[in-house]
C-alpha positions as CSV (number, residue, x, y, z in Angstrom):
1,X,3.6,-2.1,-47.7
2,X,-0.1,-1.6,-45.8
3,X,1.2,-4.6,-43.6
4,X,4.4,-2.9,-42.6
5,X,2.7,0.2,-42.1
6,X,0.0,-1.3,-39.6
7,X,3.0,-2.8,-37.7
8,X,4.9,0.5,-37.3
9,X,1.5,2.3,-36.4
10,X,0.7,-0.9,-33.5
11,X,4.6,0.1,-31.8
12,X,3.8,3.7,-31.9
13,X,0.5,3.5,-30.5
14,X,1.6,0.7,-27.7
15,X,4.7,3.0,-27.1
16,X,2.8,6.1,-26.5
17,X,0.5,4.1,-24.5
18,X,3.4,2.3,-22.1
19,X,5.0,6.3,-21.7
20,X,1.5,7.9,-20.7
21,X,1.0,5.2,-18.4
22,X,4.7,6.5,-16.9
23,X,3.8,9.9,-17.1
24,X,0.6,9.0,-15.2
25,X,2.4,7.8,-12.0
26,X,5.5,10.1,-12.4
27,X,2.8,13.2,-11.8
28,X,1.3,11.1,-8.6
29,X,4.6,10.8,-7.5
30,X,5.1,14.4,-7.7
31,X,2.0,15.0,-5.7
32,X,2.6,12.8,-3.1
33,X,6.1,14.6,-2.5
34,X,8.1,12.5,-4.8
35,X,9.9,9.1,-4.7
36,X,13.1,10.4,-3.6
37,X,12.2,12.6,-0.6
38,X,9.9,9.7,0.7
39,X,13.0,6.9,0.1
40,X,15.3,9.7,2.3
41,X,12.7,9.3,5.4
42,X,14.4,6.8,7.9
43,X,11.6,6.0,10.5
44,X,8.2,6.3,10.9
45,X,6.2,6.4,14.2
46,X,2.0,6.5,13.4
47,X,-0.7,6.7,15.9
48,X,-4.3,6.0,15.5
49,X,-7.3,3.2,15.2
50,X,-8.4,0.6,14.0
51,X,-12.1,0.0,13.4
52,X,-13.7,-3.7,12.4
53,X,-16.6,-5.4,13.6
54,X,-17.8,-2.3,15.8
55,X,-14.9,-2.0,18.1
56,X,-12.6,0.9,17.4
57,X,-9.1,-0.4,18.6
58,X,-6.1,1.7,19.3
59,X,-3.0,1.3,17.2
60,X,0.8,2.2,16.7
61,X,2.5,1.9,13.8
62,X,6.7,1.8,14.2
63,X,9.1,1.3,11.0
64,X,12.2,1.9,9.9
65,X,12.5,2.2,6.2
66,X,13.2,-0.7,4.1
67,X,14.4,-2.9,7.6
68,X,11.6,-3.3,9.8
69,X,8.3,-2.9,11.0
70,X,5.9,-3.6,13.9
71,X,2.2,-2.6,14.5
72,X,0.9,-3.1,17.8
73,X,-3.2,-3.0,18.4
74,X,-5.1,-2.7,21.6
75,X,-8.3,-5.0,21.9
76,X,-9.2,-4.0,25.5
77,X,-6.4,-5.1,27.0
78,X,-5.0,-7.8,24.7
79,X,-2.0,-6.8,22.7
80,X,-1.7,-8.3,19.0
81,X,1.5,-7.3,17.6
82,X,2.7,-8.5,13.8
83,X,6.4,-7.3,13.2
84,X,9.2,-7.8,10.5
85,X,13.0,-7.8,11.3
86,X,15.2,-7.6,8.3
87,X,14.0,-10.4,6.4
88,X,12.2,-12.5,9.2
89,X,8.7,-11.9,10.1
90,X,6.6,-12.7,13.7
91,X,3.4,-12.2,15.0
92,X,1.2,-12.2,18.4
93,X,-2.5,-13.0,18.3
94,X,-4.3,-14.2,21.3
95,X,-7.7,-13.2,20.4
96,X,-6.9,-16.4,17.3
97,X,-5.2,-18.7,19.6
98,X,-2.0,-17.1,19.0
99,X,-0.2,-16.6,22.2
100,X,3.2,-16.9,21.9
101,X,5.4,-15.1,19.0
102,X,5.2,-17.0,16.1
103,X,7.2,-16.8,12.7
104,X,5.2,-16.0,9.6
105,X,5.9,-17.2,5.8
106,X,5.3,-17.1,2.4
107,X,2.7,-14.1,1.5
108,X,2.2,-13.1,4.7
109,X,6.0,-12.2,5.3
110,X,6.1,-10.6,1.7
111,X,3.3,-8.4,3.0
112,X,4.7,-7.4,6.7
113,X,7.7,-6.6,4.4
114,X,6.3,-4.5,2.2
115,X,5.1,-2.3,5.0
116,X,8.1,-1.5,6.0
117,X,8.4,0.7,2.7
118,X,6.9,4.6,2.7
119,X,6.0,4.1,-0.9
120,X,3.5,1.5,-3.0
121,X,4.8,-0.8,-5.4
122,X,3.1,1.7,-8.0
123,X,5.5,4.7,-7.7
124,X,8.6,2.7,-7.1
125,X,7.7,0.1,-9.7
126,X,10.7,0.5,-12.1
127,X,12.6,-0.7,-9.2
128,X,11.0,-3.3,-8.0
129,X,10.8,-4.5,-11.7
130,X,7.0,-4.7,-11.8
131,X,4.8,-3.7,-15.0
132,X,2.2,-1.2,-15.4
133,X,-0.2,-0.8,-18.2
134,X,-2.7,2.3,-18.3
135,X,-6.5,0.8,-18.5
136,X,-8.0,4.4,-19.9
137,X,-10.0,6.6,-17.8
138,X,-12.7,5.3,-14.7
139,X,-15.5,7.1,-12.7
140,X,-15.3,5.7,-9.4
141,X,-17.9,7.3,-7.2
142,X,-18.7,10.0,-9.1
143,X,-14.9,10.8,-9.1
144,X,-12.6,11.0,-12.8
145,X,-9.7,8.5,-12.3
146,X,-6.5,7.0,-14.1
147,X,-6.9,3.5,-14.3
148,X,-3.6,1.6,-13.6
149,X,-3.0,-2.0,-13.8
150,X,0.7,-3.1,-11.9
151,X,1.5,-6.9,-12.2
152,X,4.0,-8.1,-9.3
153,X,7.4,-9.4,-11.1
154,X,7.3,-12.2,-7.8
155,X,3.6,-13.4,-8.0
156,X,2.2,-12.5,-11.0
157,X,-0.7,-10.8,-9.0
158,X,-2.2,-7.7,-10.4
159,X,-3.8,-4.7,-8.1
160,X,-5.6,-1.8,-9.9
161,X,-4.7,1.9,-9.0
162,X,-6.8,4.1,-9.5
163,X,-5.6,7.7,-9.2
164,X,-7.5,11.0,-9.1
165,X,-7.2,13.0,-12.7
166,X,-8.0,16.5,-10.6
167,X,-5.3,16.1,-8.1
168,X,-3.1,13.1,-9.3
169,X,-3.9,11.6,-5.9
170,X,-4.7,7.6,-5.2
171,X,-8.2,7.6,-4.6
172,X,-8.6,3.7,-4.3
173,X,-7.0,0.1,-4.9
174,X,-8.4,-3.3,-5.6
175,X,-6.3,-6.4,-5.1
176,X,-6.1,-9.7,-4.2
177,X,-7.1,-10.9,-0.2
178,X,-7.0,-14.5,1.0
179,X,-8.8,-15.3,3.5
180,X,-10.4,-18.9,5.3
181,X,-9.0,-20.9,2.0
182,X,-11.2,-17.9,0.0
183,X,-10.0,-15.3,-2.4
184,X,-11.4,-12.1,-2.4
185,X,-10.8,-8.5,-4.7
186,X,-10.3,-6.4,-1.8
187,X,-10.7,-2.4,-1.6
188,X,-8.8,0.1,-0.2
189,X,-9.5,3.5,-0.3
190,X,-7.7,7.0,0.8
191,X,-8.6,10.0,2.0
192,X,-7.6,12.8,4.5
193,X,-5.1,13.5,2.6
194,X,-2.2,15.6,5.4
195,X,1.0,17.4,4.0
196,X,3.8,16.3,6.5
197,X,7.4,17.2,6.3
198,X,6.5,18.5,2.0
199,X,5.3,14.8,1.9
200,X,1.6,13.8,1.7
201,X,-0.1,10.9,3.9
202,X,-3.6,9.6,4.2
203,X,-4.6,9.6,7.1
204,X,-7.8,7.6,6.8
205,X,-8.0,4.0,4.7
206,X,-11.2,2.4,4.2
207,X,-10.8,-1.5,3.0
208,X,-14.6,-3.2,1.7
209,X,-15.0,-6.9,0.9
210,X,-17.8,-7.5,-1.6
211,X,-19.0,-3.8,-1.2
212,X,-19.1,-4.3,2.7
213,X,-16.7,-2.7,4.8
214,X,-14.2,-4.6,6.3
215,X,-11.6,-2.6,8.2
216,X,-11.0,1.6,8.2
217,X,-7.8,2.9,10.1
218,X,-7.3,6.4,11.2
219,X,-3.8,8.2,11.6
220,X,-4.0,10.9,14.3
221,X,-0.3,11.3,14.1
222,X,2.2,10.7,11.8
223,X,5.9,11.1,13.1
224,X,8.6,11.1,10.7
225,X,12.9,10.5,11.6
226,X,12.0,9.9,15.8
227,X,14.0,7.6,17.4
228,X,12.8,4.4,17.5
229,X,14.2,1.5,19.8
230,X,15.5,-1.6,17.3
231,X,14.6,-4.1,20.1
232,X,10.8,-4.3,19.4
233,X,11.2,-5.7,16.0
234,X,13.5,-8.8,17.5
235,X,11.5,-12.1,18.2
């Protein structure tokens, strides 16, 4: 009888767990303008910088939702350009020897696909058929977060969300970087939060390696349903 007890107790408790874990995310969701208003935005046109190794490099980001993407930086002169075209992937890099537009694979095109969706894989993960388990609470620079764990159903890899109790907001994420035959945990973190269309943006990311700083981007405009020109994103 104590046995069948304990069991019963362990599902109730993991239950409870697995639905606060939903209710978590379902309120960050609802602050960030919620799932469905972001899935009804069509395209996307974002203006800003990039900043990494000192230089602060102008950048446009172009997408439209769910088909394609293309982000096009300007390193004094020299163009790099990564796009995505309904399932195919390209990219122009003449600063690493790449200097004619060359198909991309494996992770890298899962990623250039992924940013052609407005929302994470965190509040569309019922979807996308991922997992999420709440870790508990976490300070995280002297800020109270929710700690969220989301395991990819593709990969397997795991990224940690940590979302703002105070607000519900996504304050940072860790995952997984590979880099020069290397893996690193890297850090992304948001802030400048801007209300656009009843939808919220960040307009500044911050990304650190090993608690240095690797990349930070800044949106100066965010443009949502413009016309964009379906030519760029073809090879």
């Amino acid at each position: 009888m104590k046995q069948w007890f304990l069991l019963v107790f362990s599902f109730v408790f993991i239950n409870s767990y697995a639905q606060t874990a939903d209710e978590v995310i379902t309120k960050y969701s609802t602050a960030m303008g919620s799932l469905d208003a972001f899935n009804k935005v069509t395209t996307v046109k974002m203006t800003g910088s990039m900043s990494t190794s000192g230089m602060v490099l102008p950048m446009t980001t172009q997408i439209i939702q769910g088909k394609a993407m293309r982000t096009d930086v300007d390193a004094s002169g020299t163009m790099i350009t990564t796009a995505y075209n309904n399932g195919s992937g390209w990219k122009i890099n003449p600063l690493a020897g790449v200097t004619a537009k060359t198909d991309v694979t494996g992770a890298e095109l899962d990623g250039f696909k992924m940013q052609t969706y407005l929302v994470n894989n965190l509040m569309d993960y019922k979807k996308r058929g991922h997992t999420v388990e709440l870790l508990g609470e976490e300070m995280v620079e002297g800020v109270k977060t929710y700690k969220i764990k989301l395991t990819n159903k593709d990969d397997g890899k795991a990224t940690l969300y940590f979302i703002m109790t105070a607000d519900n907001l996504l304050l940072k994420t860790i995952s997984k970087k590979e880099a020069q035959g290397e893996t690193y945990d890297l850090e992304t973190y948001y802030s400048d939060m801007k209300k656009i269309n009843g939808l919220q943006f960040s307009m500044q990311l911050m990304q650190k390696i090993k608690g240095q700083v690797y990349m930070s981007i800044k949106w100066d405009k965010v443009e949502l349903n413009v016309p964009v020109d379906e030519k760029i994103f073809v090879k």
